[in-house]
N, CA, C and O atoms as a Tripos MOL2 file, in Angstrom:
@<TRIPOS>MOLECULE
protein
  300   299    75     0     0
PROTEIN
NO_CHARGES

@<TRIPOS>ATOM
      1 N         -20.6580   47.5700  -54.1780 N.3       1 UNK1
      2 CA        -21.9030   48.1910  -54.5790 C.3       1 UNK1
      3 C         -22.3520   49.1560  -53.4820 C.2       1 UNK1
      4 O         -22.1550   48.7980  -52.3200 O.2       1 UNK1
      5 N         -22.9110   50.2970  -53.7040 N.am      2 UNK2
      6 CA        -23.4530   51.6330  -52.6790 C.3       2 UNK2
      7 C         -24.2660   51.1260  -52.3320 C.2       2 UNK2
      8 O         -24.5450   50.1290  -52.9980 O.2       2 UNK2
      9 N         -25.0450   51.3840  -51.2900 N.am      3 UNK3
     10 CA        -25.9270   51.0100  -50.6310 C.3       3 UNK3
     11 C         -26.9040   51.4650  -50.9890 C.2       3 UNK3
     12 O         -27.8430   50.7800  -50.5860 O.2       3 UNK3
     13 N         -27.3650   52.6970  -51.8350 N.am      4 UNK4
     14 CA        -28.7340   52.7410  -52.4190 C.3       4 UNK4
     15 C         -29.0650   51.5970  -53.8130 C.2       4 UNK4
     16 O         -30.1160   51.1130  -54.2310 O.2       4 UNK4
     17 N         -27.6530   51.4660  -54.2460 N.am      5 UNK5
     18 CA        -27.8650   50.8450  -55.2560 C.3       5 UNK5
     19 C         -28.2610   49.3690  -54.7640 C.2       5 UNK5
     20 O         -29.0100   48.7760  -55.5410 O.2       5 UNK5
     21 N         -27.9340   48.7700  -53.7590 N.am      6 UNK6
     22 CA        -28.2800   47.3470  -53.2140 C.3       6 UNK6
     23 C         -29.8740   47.2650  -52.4210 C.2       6 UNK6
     24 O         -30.6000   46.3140  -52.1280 O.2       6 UNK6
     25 N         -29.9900   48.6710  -52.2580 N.am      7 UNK7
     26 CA        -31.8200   48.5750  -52.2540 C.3       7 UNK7
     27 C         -32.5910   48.5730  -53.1160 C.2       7 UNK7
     28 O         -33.7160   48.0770  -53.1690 O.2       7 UNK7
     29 N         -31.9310   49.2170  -53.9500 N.am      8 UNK8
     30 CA        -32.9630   49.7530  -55.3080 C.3       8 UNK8
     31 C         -32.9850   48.0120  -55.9850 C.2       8 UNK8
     32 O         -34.0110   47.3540  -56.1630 O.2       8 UNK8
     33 N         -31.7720   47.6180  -56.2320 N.am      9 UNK9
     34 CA        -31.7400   46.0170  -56.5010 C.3       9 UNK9
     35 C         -32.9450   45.4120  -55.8510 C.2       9 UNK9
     36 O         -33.8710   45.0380  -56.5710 O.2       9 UNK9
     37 N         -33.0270   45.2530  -54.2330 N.am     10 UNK10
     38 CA        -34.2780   44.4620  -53.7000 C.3      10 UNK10
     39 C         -35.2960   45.3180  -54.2260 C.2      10 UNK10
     40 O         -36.0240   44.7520  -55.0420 O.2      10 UNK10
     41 N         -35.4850   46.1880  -54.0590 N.am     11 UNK11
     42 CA        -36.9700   46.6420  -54.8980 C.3      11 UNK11
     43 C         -37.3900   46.4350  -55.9840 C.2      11 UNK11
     44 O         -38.5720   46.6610  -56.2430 O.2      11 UNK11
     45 N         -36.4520   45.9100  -56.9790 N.am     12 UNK12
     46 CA        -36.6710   45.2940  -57.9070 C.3      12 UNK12
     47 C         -37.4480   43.7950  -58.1720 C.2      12 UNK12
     48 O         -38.0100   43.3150  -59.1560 O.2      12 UNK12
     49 N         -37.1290   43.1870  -56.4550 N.am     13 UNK13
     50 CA        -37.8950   41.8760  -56.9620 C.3      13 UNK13
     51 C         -39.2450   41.9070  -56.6710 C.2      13 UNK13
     52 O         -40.0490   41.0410  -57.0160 O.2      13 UNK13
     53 N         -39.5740   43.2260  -55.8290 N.am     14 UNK14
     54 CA        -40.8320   43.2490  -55.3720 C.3      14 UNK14
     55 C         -41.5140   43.8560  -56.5320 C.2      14 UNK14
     56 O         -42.5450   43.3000  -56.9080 O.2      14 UNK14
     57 N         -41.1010   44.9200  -57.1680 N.am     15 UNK15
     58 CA        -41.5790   45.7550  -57.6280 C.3      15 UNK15
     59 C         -43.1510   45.1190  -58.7900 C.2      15 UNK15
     60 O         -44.2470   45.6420  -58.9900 O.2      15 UNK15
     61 N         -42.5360   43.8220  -59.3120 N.am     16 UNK16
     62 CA        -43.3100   43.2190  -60.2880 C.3      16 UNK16
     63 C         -44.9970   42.9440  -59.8160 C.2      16 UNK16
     64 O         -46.0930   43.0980  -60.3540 O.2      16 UNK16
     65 N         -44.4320   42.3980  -58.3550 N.am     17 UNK17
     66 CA        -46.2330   41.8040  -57.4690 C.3      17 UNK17
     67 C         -46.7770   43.4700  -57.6520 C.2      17 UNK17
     68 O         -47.8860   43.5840  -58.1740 O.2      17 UNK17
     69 N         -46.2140   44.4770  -57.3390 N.am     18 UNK18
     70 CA        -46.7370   45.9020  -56.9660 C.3      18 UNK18
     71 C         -47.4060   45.9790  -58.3650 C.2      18 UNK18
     72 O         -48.6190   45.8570  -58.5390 O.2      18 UNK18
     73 N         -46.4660   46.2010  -59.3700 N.am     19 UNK19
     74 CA        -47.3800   46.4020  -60.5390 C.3      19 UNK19
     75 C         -48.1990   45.5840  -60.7680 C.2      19 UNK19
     76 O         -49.2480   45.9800  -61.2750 O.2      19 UNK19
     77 N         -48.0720   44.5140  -60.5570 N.am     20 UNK20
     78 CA        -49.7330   43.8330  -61.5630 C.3      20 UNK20
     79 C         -51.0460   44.2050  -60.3600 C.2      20 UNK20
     80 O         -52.1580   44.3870  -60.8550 O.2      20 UNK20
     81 N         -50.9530   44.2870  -59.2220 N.am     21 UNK21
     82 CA        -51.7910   45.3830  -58.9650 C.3      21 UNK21
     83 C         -51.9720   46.9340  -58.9400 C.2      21 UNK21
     84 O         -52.4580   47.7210  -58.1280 O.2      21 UNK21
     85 N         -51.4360   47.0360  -60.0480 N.am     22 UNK22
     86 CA        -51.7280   48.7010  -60.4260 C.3      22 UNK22
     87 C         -50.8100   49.4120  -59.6120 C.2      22 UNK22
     88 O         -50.8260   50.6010  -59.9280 O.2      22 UNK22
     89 N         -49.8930   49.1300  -58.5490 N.am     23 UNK23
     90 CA        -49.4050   50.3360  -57.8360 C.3      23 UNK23
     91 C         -47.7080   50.3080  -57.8890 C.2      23 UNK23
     92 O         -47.3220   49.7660  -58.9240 O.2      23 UNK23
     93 N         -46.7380   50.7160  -57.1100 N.am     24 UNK24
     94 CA        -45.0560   50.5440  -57.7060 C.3      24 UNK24
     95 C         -44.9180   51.1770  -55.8940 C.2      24 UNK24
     96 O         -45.6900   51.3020  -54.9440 O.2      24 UNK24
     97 N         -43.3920   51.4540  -56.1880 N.am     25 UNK25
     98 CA        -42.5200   51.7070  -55.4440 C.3      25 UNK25
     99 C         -41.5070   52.7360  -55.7000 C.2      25 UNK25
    100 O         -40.7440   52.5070  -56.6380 O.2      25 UNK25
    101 N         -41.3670   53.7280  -55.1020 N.am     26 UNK26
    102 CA        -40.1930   54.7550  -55.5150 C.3      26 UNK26
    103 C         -39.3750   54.7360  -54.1710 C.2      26 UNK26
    104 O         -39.8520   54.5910  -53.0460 O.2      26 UNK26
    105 N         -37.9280   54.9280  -54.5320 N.am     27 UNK27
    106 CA        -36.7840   54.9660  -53.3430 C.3      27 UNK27
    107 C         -36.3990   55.6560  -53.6670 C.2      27 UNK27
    108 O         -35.6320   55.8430  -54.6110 O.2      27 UNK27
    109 N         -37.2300   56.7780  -52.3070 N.am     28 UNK28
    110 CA        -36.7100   58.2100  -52.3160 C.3      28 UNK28
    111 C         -35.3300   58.3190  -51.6660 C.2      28 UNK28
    112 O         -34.5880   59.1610  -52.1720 O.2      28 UNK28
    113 N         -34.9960   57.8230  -50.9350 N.am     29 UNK29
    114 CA        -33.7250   58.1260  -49.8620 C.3      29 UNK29
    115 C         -33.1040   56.5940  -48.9670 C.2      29 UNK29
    116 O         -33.7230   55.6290  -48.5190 O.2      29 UNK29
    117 N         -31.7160   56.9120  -48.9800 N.am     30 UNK30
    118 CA        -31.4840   55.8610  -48.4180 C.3      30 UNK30
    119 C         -30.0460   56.6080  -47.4460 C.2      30 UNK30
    120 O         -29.1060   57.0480  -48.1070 O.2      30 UNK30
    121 N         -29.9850   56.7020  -45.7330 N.am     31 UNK31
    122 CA        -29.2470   57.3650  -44.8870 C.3      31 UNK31
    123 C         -28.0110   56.3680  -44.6760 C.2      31 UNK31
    124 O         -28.1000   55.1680  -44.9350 O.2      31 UNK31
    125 N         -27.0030   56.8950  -44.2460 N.am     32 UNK32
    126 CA        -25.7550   56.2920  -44.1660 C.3      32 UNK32
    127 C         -25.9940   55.5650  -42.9290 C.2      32 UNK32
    128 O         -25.2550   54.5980  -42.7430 O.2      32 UNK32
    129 N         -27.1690   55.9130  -41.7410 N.am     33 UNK33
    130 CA        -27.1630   54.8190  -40.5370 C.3      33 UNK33
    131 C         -28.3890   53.9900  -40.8050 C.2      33 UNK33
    132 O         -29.1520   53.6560  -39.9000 O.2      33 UNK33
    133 N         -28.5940   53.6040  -42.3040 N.am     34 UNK34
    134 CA        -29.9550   52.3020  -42.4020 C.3      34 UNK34
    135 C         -31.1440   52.6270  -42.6070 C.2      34 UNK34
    136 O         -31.8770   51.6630  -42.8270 O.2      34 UNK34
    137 N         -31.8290   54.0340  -42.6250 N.am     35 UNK35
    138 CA        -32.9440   54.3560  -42.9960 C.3      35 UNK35
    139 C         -33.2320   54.5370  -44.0800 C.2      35 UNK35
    140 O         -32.5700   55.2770  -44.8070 O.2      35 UNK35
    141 N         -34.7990   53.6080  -44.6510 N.am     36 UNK36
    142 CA        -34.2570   53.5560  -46.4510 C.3      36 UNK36
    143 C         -36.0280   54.1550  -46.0940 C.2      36 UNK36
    144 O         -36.7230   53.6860  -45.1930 O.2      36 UNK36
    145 N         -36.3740   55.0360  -46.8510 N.am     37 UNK37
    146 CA        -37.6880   56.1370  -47.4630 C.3      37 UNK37
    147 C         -38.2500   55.6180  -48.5880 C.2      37 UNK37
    148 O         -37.4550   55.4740  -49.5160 O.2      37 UNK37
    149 N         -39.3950   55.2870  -48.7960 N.am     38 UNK38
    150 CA        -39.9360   54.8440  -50.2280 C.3      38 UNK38
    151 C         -41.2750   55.2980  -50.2870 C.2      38 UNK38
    152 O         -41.8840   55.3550  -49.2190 O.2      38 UNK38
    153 N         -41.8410   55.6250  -51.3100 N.am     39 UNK39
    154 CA        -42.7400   56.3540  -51.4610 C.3      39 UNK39
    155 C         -43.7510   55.4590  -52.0760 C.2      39 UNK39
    156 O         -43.4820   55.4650  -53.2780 O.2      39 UNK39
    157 N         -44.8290   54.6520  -51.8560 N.am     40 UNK40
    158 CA        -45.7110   54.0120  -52.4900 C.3      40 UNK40
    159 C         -46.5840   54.7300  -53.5690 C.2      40 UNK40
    160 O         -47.3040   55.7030  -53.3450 O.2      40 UNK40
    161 N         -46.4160   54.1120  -54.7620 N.am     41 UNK41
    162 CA        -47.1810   55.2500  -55.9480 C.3      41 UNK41
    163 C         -48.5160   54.5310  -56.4050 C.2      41 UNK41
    164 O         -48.8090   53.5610  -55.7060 O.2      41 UNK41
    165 N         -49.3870   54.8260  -57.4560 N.am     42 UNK42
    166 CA        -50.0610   54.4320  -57.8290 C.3      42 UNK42
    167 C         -51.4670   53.5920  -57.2040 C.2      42 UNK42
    168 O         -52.2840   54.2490  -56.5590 O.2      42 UNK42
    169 N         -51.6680   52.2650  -57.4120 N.am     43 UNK43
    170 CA        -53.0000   51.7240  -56.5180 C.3      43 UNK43
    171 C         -52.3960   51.3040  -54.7180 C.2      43 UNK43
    172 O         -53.1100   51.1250  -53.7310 O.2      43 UNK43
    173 N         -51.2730   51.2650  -54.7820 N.am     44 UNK44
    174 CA        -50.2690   51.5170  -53.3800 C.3      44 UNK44
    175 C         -50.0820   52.2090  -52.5520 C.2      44 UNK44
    176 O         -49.5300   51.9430  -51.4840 O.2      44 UNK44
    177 N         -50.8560   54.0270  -53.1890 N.am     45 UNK45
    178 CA        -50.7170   54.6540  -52.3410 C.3      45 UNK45
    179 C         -51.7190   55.1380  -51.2630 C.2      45 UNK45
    180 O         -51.6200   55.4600  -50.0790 O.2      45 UNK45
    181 N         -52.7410   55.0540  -52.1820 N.am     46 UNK46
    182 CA        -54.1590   54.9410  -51.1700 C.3      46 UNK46
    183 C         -54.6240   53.5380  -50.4290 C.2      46 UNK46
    184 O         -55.3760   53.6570  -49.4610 O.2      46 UNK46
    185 N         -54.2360   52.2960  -50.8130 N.am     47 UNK47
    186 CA        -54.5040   51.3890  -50.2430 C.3      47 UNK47
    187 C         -54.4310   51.0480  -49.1350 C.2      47 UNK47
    188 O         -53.3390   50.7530  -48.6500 O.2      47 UNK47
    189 N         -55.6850   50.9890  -48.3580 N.am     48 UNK48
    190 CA        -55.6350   50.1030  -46.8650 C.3      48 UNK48
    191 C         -54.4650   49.2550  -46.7820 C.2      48 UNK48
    192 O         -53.7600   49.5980  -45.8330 O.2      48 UNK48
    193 N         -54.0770   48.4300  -47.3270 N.am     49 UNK49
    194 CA        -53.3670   46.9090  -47.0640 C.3      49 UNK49
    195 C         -51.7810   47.8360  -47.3380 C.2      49 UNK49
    196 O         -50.7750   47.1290  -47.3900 O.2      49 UNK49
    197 N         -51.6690   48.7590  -47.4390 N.am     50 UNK50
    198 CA        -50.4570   49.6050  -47.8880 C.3      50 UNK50
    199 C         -49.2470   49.1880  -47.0240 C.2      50 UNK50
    200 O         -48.1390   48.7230  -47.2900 O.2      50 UNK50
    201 N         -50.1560   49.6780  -45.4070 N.am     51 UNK51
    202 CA        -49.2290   49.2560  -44.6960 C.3      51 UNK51
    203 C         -48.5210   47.9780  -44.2300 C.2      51 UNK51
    204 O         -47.3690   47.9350  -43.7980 O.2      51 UNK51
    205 N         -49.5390   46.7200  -44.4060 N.am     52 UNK52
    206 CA        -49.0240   45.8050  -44.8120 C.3      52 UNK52
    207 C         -48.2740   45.4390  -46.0470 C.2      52 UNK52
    208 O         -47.4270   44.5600  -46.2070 O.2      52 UNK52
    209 N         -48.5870   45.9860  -46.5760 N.am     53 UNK53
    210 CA        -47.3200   45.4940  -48.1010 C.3      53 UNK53
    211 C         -46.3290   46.0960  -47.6840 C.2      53 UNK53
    212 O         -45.3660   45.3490  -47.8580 O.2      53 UNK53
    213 N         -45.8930   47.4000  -47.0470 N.am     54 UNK54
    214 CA        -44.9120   48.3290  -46.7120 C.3      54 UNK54
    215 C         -44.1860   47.0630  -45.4560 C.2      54 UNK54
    216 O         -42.9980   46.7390  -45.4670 O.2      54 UNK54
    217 N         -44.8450   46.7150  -44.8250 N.am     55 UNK55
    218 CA        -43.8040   45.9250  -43.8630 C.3      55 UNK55
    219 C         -43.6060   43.9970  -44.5510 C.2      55 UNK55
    220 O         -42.5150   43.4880  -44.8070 O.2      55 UNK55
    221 N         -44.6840   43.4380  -44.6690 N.am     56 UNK56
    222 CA        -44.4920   42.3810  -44.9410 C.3      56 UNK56
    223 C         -43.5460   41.8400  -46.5910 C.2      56 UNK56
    224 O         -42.6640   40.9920  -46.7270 O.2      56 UNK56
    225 N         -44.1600   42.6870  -47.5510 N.am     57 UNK57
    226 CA        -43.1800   42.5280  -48.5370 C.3      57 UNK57
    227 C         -41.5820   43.3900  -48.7390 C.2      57 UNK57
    228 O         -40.4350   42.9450  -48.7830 O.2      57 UNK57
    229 N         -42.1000   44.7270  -48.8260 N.am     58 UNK58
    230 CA        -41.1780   46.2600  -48.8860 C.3      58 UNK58
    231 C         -39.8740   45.6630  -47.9880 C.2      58 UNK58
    232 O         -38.8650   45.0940  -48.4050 O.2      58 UNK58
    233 N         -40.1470   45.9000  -47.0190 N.am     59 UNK59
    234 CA        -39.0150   45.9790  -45.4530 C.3      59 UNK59
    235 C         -38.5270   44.4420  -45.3150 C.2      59 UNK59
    236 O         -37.3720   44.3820  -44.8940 O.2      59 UNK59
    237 N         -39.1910   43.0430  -45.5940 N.am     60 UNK60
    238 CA        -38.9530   42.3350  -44.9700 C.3      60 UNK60
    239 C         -37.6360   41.9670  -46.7380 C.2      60 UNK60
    240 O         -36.5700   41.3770  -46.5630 O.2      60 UNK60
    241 N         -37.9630   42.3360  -47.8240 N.am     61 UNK61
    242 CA        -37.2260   42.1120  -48.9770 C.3      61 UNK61
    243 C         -36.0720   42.7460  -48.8340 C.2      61 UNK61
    244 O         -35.0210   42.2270  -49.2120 O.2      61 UNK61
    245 N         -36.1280   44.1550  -48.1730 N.am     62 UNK62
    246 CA        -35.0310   44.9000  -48.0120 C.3      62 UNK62
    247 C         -34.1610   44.2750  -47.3270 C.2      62 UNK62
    248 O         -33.3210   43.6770  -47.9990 O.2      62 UNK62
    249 N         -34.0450   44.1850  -45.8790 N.am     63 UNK63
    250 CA        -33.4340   44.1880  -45.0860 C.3      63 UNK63
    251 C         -32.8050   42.2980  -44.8740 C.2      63 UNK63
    252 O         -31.7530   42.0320  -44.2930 O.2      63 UNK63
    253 N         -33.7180   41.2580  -45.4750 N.am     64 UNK64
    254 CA        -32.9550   40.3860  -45.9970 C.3      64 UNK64
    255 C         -31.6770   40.3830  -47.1930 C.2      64 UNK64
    256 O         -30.7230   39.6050  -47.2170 O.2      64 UNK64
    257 N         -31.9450   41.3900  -48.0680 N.am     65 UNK65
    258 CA        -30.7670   41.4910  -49.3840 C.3      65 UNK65
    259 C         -29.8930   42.3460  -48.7360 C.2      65 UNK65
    260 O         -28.7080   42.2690  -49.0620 O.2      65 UNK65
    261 N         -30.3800   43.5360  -47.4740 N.am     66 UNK66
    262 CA        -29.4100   44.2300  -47.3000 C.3      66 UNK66
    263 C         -29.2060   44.2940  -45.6330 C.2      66 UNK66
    264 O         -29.5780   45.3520  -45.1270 O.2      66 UNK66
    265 N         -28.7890   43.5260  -44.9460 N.am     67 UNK67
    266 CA        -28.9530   43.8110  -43.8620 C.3      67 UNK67
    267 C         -28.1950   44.6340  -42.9410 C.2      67 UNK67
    268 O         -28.3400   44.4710  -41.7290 O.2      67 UNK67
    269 N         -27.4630   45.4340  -43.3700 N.am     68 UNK68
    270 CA        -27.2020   46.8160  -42.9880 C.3      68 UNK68
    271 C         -28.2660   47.8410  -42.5550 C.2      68 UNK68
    272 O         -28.0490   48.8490  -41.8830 O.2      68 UNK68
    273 N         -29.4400   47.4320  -43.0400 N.am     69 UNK69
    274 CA        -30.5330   48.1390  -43.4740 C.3      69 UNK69
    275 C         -31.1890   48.2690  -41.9090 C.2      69 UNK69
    276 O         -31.2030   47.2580  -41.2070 O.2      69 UNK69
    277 N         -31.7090   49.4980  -41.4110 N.am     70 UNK70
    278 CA        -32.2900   49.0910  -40.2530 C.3      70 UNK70
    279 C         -33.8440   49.3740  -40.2550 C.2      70 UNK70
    280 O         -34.4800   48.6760  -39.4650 O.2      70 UNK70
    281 N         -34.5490   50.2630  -40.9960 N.am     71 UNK71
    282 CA        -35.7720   49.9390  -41.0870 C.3      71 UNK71
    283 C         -35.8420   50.8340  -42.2150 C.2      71 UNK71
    284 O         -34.9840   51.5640  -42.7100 O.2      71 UNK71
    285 N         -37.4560   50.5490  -42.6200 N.am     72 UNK72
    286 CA        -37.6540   51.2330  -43.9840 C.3      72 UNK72
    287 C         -38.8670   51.9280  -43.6130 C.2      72 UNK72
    288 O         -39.6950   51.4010  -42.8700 O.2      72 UNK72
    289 N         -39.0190   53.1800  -44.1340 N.am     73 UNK73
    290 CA        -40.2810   54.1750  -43.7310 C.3      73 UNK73
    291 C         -40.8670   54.6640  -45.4000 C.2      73 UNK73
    292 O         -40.3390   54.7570  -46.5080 O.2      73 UNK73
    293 N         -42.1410   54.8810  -44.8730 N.am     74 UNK74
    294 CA        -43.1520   55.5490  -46.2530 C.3      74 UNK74
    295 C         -43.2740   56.5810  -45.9100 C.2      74 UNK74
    296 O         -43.4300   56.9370  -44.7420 O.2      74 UNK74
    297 N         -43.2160   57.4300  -47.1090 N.am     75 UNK75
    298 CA        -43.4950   59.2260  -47.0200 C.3      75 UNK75
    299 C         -44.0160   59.6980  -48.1480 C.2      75 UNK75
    300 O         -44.2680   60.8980  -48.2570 O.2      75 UNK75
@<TRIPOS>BOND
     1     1     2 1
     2     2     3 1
     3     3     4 2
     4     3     5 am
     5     5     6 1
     6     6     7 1
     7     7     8 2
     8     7     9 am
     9     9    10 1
    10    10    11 1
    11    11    12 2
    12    11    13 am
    13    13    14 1
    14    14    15 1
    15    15    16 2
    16    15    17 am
    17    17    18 1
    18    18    19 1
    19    19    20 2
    20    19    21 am
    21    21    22 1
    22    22    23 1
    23    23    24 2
    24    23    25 am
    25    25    26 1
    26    26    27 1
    27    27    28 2
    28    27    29 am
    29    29    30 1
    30    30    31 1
    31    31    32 2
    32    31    33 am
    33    33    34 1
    34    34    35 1
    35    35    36 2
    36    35    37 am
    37    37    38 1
    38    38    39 1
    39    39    40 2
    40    39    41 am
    41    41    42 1
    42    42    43 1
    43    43    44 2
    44    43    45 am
    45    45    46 1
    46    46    47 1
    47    47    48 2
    48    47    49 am
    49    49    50 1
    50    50    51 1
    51    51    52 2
    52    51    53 am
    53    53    54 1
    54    54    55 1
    55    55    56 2
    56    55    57 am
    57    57    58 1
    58    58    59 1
    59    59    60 2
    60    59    61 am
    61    61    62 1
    62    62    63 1
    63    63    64 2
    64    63    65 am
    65    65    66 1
    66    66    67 1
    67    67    68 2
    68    67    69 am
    69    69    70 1
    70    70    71 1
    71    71    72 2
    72    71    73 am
    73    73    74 1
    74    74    75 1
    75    75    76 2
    76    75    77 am
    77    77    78 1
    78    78    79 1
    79    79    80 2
    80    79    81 am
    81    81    82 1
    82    82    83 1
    83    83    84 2
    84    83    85 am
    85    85    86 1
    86    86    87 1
    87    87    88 2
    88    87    89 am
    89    89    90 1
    90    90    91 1
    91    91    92 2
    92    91    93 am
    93    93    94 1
    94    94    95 1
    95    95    96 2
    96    95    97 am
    97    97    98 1
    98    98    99 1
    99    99   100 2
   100    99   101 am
   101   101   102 1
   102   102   103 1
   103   103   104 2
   104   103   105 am
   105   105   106 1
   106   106   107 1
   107   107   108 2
   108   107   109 am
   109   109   110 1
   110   110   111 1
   111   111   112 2
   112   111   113 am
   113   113   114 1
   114   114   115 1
   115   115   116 2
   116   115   117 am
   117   117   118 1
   118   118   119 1
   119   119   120 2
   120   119   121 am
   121   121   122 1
   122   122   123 1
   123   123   124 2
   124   123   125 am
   125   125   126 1
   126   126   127 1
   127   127   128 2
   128   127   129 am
   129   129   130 1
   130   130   131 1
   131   131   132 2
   132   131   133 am
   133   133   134 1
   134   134   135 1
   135   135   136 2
   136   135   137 am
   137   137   138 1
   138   138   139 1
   139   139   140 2
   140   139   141 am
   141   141   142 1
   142   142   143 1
   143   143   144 2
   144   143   145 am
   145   145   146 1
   146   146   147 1
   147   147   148 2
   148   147   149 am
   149   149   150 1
   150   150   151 1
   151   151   152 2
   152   151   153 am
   153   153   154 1
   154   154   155 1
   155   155   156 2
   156   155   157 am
   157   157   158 1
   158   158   159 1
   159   159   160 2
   160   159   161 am
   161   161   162 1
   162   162   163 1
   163   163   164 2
   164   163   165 am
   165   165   166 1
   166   166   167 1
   167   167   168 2
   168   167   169 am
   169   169   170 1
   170   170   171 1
   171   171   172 2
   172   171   173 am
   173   173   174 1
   174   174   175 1
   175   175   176 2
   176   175   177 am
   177   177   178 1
   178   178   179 1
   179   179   180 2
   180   179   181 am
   181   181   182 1
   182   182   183 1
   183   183   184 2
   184   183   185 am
   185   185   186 1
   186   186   187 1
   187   187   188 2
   188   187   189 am
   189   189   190 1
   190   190   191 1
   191   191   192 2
   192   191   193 am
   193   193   194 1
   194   194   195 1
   195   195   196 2
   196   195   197 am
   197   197   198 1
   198   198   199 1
   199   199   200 2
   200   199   201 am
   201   201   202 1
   202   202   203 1
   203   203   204 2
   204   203   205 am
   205   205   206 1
   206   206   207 1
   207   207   208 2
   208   207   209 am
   209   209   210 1
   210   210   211 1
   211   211   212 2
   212   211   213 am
   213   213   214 1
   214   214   215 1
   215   215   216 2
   216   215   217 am
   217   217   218 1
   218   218   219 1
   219   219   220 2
   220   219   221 am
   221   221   222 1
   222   222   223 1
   223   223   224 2
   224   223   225 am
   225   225   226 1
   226   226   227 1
   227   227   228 2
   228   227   229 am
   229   229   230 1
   230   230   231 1
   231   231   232 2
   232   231   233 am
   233   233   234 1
   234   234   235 1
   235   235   236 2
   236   235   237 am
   237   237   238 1
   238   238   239 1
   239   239   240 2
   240   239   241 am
   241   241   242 1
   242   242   243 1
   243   243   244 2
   244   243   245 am
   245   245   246 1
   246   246   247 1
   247   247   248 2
   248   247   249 am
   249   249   250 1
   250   250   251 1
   251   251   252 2
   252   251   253 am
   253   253   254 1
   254   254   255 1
   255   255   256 2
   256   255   257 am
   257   257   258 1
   258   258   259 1
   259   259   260 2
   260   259   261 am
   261   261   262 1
   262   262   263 1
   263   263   264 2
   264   263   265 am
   265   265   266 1
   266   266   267 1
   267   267   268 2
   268   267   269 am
   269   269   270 1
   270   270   271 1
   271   271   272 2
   272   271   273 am
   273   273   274 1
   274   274   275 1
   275   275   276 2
   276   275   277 am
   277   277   278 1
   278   278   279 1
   279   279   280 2
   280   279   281 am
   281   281   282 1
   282   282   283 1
   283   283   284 2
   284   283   285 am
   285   285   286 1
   286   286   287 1
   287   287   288 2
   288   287   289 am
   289   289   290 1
   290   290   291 1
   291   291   292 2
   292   291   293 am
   293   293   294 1
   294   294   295 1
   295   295   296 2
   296   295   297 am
   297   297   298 1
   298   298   299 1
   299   299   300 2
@<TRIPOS>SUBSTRUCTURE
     1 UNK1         2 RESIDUE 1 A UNK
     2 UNK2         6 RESIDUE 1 A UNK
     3 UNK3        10 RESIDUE 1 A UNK
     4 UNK4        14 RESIDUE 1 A UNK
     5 UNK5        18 RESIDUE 1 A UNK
     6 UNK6        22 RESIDUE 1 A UNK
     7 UNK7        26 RESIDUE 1 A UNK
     8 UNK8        30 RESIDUE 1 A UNK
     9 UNK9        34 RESIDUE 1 A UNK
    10 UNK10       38 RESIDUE 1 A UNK
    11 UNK11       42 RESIDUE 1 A UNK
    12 UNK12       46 RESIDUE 1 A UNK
    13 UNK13       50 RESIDUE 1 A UNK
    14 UNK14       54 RESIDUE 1 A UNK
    15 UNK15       58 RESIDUE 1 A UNK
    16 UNK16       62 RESIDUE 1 A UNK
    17 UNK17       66 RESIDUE 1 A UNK
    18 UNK18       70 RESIDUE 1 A UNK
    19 UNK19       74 RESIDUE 1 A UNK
    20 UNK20       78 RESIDUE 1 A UNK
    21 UNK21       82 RESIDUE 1 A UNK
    22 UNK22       86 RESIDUE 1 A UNK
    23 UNK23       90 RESIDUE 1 A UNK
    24 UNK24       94 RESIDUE 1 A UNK
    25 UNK25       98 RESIDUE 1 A UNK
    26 UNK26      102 RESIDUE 1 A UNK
    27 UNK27      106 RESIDUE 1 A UNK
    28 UNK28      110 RESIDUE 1 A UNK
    29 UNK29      114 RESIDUE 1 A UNK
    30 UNK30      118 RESIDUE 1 A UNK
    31 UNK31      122 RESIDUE 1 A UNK
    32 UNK32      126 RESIDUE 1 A UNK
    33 UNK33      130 RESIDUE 1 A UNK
    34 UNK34      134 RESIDUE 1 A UNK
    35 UNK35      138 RESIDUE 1 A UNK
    36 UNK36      142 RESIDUE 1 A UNK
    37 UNK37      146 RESIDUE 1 A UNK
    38 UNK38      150 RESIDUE 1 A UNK
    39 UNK39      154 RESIDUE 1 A UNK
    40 UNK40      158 RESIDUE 1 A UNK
    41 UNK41      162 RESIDUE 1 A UNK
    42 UNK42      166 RESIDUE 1 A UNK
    43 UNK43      170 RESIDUE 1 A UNK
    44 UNK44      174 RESIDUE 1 A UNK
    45 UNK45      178 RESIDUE 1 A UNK
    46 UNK46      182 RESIDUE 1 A UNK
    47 UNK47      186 RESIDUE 1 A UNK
    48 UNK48      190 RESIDUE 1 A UNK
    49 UNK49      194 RESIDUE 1 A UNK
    50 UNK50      198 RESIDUE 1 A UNK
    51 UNK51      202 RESIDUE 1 A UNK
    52 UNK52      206 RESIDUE 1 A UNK
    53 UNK53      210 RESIDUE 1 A UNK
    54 UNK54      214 RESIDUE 1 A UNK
    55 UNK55      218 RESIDUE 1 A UNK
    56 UNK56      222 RESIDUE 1 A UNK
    57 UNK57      226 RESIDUE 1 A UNK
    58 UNK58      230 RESIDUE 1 A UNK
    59 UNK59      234 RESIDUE 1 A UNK
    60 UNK60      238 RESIDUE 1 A UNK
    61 UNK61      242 RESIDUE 1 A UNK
    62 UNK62      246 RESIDUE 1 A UNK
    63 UNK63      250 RESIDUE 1 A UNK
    64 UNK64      254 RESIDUE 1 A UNK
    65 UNK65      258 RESIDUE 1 A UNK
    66 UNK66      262 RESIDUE 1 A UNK
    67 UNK67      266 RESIDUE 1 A UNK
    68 UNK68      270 RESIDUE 1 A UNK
    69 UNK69      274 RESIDUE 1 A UNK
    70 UNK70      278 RESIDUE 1 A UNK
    71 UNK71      282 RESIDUE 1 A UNK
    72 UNK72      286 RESIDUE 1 A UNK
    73 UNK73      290 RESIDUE 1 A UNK
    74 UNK74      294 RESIDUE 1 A UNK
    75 UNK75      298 RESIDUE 1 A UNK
């Protein structure tokens, strides 16, 4: 399996908590040395707690399913 495709997989398990509060997840980019880009949409993207969801759920889901993964950034 490619390696965007084995992120996009973990974003999938998060993705559900994101929606029932109104907001999602897009995976814009994922680099051949571990940098995976995701774009917080919806009630996600303005949210204070953003950056916590971005590290505690986002990054910590990623990089357990994929640990190739070396960090994950919002843009």
């Amino acid at each position: 399996m490619a390696l965007r495709e084995e992120v996009e997989k973990a974003l999938e398990s998060v993705r559900p908590r994101l929606q029932a509060d109104g907001g999602d997840v897009e995976l814009v980019d994922v680099s051949e040395d571990g940098i995976v880009k995701v774009k917080l949409k919806g009630a996600c993207g303005g949210c204070p707690m953003a950056a916590m969801t971005l590290q505690n759920s986002i990054t910590n889901t990623i990089k357990q399913a994929v640990p190739k993964i070396k960090e994950v950034q919002a843009i």
